[in-house]
C-alpha positions as CSV (number, residue, x, y, z in Angstrom):
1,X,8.8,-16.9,-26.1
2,X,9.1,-15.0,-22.8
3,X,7.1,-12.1,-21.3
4,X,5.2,-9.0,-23.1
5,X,4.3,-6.5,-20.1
6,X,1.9,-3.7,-21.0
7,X,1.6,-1.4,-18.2
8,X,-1.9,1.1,-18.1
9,X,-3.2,-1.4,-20.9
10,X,-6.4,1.1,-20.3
11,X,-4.9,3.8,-22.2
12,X,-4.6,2.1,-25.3
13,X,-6.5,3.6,-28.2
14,X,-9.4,2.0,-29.9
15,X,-7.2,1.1,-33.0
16,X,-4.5,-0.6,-30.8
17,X,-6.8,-2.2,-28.8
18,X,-8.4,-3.8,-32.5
19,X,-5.0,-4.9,-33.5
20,X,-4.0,-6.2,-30.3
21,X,-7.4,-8.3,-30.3
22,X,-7.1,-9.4,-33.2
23,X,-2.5,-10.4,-32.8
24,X,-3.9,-12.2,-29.7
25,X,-6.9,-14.4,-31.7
26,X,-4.8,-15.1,-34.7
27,X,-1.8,-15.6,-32.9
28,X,0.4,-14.2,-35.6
29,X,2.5,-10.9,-36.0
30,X,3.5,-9.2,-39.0
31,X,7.4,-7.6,-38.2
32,X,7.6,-4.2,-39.7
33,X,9.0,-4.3,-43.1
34,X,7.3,-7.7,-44.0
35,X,4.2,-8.9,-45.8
36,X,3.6,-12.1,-44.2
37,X,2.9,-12.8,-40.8
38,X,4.8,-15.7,-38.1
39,X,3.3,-17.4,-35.5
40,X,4.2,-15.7,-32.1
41,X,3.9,-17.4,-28.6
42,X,4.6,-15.4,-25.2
43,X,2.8,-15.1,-21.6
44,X,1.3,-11.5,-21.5
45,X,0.9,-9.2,-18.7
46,X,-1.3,-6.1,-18.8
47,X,-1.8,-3.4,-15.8
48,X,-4.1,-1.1,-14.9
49,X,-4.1,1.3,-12.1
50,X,-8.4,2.1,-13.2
51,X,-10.5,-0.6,-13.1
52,X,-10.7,-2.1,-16.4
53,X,-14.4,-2.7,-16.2
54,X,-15.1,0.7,-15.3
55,X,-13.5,1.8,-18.6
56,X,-15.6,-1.1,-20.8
57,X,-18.7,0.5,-19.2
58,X,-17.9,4.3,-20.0
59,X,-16.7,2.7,-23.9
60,X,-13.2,3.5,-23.6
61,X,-12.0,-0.2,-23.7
62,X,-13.0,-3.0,-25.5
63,X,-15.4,-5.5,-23.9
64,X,-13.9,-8.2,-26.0
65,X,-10.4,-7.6,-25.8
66,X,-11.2,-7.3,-21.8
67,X,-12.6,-10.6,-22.2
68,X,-9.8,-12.1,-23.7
69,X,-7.4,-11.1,-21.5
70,X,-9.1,-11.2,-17.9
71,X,-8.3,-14.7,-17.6
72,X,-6.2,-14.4,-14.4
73,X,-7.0,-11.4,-13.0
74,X,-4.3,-10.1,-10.0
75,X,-5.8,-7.4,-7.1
76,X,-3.1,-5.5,-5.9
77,X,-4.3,-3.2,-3.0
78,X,-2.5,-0.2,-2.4
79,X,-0.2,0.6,0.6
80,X,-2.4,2.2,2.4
81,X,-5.1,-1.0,2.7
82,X,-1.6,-2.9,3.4
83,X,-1.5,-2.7,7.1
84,X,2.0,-3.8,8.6
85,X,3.2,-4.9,5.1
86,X,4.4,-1.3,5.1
87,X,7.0,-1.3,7.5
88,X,8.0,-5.1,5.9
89,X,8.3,-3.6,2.2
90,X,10.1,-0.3,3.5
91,X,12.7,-2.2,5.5
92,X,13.6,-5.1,2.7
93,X,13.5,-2.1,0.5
94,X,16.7,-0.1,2.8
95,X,18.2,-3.3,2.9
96,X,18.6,-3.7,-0.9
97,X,19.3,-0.3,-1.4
98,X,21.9,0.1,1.2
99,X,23.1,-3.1,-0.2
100,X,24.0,-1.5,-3.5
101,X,24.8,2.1,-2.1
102,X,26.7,1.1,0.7
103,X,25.0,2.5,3.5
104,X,24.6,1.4,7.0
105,X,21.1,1.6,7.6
106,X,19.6,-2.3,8.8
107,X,16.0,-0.9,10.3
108,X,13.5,1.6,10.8
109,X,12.8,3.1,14.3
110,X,9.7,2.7,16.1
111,X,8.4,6.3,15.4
112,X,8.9,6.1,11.8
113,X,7.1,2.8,11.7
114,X,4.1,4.2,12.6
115,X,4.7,7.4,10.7
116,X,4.6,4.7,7.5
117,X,1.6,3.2,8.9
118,X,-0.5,6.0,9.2
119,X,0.5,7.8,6.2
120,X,-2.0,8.0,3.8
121,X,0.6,6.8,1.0
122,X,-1.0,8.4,-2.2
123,X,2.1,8.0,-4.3
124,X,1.7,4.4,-3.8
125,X,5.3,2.0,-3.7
126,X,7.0,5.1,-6.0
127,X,6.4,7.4,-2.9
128,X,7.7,5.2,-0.6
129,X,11.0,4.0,-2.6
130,X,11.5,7.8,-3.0
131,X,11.2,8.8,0.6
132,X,14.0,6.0,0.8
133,X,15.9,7.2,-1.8
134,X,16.0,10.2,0.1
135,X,17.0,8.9,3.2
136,X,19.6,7.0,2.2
137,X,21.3,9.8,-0.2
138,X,21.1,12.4,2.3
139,X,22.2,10.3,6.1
140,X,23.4,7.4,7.0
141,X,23.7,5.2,10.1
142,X,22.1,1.7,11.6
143,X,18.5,3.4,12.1
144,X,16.2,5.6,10.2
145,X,15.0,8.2,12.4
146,X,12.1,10.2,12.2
147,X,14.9,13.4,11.7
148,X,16.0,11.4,8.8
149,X,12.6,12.0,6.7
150,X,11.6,14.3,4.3
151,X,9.8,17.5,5.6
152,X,6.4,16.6,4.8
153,X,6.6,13.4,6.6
154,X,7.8,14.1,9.9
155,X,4.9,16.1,10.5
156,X,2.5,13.0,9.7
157,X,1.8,12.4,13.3
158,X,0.9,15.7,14.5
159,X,-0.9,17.1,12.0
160,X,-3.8,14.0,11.9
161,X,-5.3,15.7,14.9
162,X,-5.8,13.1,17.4
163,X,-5.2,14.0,20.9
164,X,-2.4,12.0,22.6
165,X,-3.9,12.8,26.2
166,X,-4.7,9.8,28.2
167,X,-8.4,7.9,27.4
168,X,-10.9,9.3,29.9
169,X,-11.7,7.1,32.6
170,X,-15.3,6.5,31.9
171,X,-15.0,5.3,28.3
172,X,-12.3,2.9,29.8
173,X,-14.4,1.9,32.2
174,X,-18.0,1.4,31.0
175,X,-19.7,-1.9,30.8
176,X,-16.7,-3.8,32.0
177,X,-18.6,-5.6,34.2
178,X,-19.1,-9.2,33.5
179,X,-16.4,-9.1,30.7
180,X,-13.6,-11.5,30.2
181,X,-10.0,-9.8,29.9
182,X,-10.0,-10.4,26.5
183,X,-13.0,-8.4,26.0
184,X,-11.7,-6.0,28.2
185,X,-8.5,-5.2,26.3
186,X,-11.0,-5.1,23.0
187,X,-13.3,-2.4,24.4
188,X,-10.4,-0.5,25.6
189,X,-8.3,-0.1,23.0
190,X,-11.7,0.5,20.2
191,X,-12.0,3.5,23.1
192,X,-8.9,4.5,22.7
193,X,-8.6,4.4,18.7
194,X,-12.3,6.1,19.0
195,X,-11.1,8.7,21.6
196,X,-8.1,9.5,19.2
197,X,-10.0,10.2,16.0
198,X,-8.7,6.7,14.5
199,X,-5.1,7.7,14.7
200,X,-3.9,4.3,15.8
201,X,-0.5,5.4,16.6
202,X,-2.0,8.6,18.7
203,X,-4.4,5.7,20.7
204,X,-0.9,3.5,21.0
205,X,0.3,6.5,23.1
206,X,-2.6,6.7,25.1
207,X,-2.4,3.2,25.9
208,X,1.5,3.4,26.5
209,X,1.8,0.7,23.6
210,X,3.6,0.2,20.7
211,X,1.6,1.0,17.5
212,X,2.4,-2.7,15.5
213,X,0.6,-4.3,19.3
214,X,-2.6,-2.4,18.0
215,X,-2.1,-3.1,14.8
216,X,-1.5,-6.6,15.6
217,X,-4.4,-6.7,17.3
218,X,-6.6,-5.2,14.8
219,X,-5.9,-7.6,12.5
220,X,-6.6,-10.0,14.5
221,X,-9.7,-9.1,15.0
222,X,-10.3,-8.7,11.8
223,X,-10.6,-4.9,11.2
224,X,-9.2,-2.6,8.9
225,X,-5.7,-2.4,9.8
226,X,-5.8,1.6,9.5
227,X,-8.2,1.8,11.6
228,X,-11.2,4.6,11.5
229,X,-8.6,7.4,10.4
230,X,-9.3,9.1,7.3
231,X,-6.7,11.2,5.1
């Protein structure tokens, strides 16, 4: 009975990756100290931050064993493909953790939003729990604020070297003609984002916009929610 979670099932070694195949076929597990085996029913969960097919090609994992367990395979993209489910995780995230520490903090300001959506988010969820952790131990109060952040994060903004001035004219302008507003608003704002290197929240200032309205709109649109920015 229950659940059997193997995290990085990838860097299991040959041998264990034999005599897990083989507990998983027979159904039967020998307890240390025994001679016979039982029968042994549980759901199992395996996870792998490398692609698991990737390692069956190079040799390192067992094409069989893969097999056998790849019957409901689960994608989880990382935060940075995420788009606004960012900001939601962060901020149900402070909410349980101010729950237990006792801190005031209910929500996120606007600029740190789109500090959290543009950041390139490399540790994954443990980075961003940790940058709350941090928050959270070191202030207090009803909103995080950018002056609240670690060091390395309140810099996000400027140092992804998009230019904040306004959008020239011209690239605002061109082949408007003939355009419904809705098209219009489209070719403005993929000006804008082009204008500002991809930095969506740099192109939101251009625009005089919040940077979820882009977001929102890239979305629906059906674009990358990050937008052409690269880290």
């Amino acid at each position: 009975g229950g659940t059997l979670l193997l995290d990085e099932i990838c860097t299991l070694s040959l041998p264990m990756q034999a005599r897990l195949l083989n507990m998983l076929q027979s159904g039967v597990i020998t307890p240390i100290g025994t001679t016979s085996g039982r029968p042994a029913e549980f759901r199992l969960i395996c996870t792998s931050t490398v692609d698991p097919r990737t390692e069956v090609q190079a040799g390192r994992f067992r094409a069989d064993l893969f097999y056998r367990l790849n019957v409901v395979p689960i994608h989880l993209p990382p935060l940075r493909a995420r788009g606004l489910d960012v900001v939601e995780i962060a901020e149900t995230e402070l909410d349980r953790l101010c729950a237990r520490e006792g801190r005031d903090f209910r929500t996120l300001s606007t600029e740190v939003k789109a500090i959290f959506l543009d950041h390139a988010w490399p540790g994954n969820i443990r980075e961003l729990m940790n940058v709350l952790w941090n928050v959270i131990v070191l202030h207090d109060g009803p909103m995080v604020h950018v002056s609240d952040l670690p060091p390395y994060l309140r810099g996000v903004r400027k140092t992804q070297g998009a230019p904040s001035a306004r959008v020239p004219s011209h690239m605002m302008q061109d082949s408007f003609a003939g355009l419904t507003l809705a098209e219009i608003e489209r070719r403005a704002i993929e000006a804008a984002i082009t204008y500002a290197g991809g930095s969506i929240p740099s192109a939101a200032r251009a625009l005089g916009v919040s940077p979820s309205t882009l977001y929102r709109k890239l979305e629906g649109w059906g674009r990358p929610v990050r937008g052409a920015h690269k880290h």
